[in-house]
C-alpha positions in Angstrom: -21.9 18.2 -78.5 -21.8 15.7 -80.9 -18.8 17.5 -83.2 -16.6 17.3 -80.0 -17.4 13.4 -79.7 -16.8 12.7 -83.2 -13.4 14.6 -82.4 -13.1 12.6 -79.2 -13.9 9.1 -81.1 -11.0 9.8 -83.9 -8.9 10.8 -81.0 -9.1 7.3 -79.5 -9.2 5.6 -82.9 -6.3 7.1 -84.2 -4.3 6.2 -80.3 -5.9 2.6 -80.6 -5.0 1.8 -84.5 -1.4 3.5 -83.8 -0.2 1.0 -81.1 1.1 -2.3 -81.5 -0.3 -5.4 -79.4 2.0 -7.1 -77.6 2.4 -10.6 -76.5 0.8 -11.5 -73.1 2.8 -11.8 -70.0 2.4 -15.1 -68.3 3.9 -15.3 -64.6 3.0 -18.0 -62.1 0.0 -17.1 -59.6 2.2 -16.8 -57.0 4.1 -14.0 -58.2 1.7 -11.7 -59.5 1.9 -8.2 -58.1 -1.2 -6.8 -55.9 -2.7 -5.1 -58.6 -2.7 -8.0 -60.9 -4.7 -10.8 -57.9 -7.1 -8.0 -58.1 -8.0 -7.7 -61.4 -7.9 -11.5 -62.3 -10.4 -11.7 -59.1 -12.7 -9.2 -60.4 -12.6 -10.2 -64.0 -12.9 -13.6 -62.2 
């Protein structure tokens, strides 16, 4: 089990170290789509 997690793990880490972070999108409150009022009232 634990050779398919390492496999799993370098999976991820190679996806997460192969992306490039973007700059944030900032829109006013009141047009954020449905999806977005949700998370920012869960994350709160």
């Amino acid at each position: 089990m634990s050779e398919s997690r390492d496999l799993f793990s370098r999976l991820v880490n190679w996806f997460t170290s192969s992306g490039a972070d973007k700059a944030p999108i900032s829109r006013p409150s009141n047009q954020l789509d449905g999806f977005s009022k949700l998370m920012n009232k869960i994350s709160g």
